[in-house]
C-alpha positions, 0 to 999 in steps of 0.5 A: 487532444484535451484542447479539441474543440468542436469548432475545430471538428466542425471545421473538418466537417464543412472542409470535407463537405465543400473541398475549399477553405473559403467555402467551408468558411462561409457556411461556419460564418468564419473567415478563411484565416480563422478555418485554417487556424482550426485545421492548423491547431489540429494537425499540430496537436495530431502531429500528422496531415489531416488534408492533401492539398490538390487541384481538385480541393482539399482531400481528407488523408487517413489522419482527416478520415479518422478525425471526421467519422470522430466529429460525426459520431459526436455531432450525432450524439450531441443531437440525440442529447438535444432530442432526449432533452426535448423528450423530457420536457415533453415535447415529441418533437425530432429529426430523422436521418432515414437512408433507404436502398432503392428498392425500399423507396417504393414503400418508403414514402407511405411509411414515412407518411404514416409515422408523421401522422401520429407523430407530427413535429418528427422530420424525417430526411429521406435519403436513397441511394444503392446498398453501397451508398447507404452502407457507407452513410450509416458507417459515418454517422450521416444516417440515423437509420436505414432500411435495407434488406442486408445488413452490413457487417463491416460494423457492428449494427442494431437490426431490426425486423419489420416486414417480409421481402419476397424475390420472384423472376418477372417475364412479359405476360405474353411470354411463354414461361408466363402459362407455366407451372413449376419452372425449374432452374434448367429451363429458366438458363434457357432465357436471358435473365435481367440482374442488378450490379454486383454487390446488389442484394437480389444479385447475391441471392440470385447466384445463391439460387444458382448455385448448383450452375456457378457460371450461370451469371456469367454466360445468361444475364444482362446487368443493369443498374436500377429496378426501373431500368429492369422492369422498362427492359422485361416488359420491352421483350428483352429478358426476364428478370429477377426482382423484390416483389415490392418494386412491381406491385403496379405493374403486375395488377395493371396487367404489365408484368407477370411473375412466373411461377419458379419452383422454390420461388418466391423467396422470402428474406426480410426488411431490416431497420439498421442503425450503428450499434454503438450510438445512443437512439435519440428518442424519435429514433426509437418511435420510428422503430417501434412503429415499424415494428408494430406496424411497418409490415402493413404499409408494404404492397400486398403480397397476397394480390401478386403471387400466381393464385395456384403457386404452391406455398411452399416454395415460399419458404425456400430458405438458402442457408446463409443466415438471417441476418446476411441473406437478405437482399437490399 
């Protein structure tokens, strides 16, 4: 352990990413015998495999994972130093490592555009992907941050607020719920109802919502994989559909979509800004923070123009018990 090096780490890195020593070579501007070398060195010193040698390419073991979430927690480090660094001399310059579940990647973008413009030299890497996906990015330091509306808690995280998110069920706006006023839980069984995959943060509130009908996921909802694929579904007469209200902003003011009018509906949760708690923010990480936090709520899609204007307000306020931290949908 005293004599790793971060060549050595790097080699792990760059195996990982390309699965063969040859490619990994290439990209660290090495030769293959110098790569097998590094792995070598290490599993010498660790006294244990760190790849499985298989026909797919080189698969990191146990030992191999243990060591390359090592290598990405300092590499993440070592970049944050060199923007601290940049920091001091004065310069607002960084990079941004920005993960996003898919709903988010709606608003995203207007985001991401107003930061750059009061911070021009900051890149920011958009990343989008399923809650899962992100999760998993955030755990092995591939993300700076990530906004999500469930932050994990696999490992201990840094959550920030900055917006509400509100959940609402969608019909055609030919459908008959689409008149009604206070639709109850009982009537909305009637109808097939639309959800995303399990794991999924509106799936996970849905069944909260629910709760009192255990296996109404079961018996009246079709499952499909993505907020596009849903809203295609609801507006070809296939279901109704329950969704973030930041994913149909268009479609309800051009008159596509229609949200009904659920008692206890909207739900609110929360957006979160979620980095790992345990790694040092680099400073063009905090400017991104706090610009979402002074100003992050007024880039999402206006909510005052997609609720049914006699919908009674204090639906919007159902919470479901779970706390604020874990019931958030992503």
């Amino acid at each position: 352990m005293r004599t790793l090096t971060l060549r050595q780490l790097r080699s792990i890195q760059a195996i990982n990413e390309h699965r063969t020593i040859a490619a990994a070579a290439r990209q660290l501007g090495l030769t293959p015998p110098a790569v097998t070398l590094q792995v070598k060195q290490l599993e010498d010193d660790f006294g244990l495999a760190l790849f499985d040698r298989t026909n797919d390419g080189m698969r990191l073991t146990a030992a191999g994972a243990a060591v390359l979430g090592a290598a990405n927690a300092i590499e993440t480090t070592l970049r944050a130093l060199a923007d601290e660094i940049q920091a001091i001399k004065g310069v607002r310059s960084g990079t941004i490592r920005l993960g996003v579940v898919s709903t988010a990647k709606y608003f995203a973008p207007r985001l991401i555009a107003a930061f750059r413009r009061d911070y021009p030299d900051i890149e920011i890497r958009l990343i989008v992907g399923n809650r899962l996906e992100i999760i998993e990015q955030l755990r092995t330091y591939r993300l700076d941050i990530a906004l999500m509306g469930r932050p994990p808690v696999e490992f201990p995280v840094e959550a920030t607020v900055f917006g509400d998110h509100p959940l609402v069920m969608i019909a055609p706006p030919d459908h008959p719920l689409a008149a009604a006023r206070e639709i109850t839980r009982e009537r909305l069984l009637e109808e097939t109802i639309i959800i995303r995959e399990p794991g999924s943060g509106t799936r996970a509130a849905l069944a909260i919502f629910f709760g009192d009908h255990p296996d109404a996921l079961e018996t009246r909802t079709a499952e499909m994989g993505s907020n596009e694929t849903i809203k295609q579904a609801v507006m070809a007469g296939l279901g109704i559909a329950f969704i973030s209200a930041h994913t149909i902003a268009f479609e309800v003011e051009t008159g596509r979509l229609a949200i009904l009018d659920v008692s206890h509906m909207p739900i609110r949760r929360q957006w979160f800004a979620v980095s790992r708690k345990e790694r040092i923010p680099a400073p063009a990480d905090i400017a991104f923070k706090n610009f979402l936090m002074q100003r992050g709520a007024s880039y999402l899609p206006l909510l005052d123009r997609l609720y049914p204007a006699d919908a009674g307000d204090a639906a919007s306020s159902q919470t479901t018990g779970e706390t604020e931290g874990a019931s958030s949908p992503a």
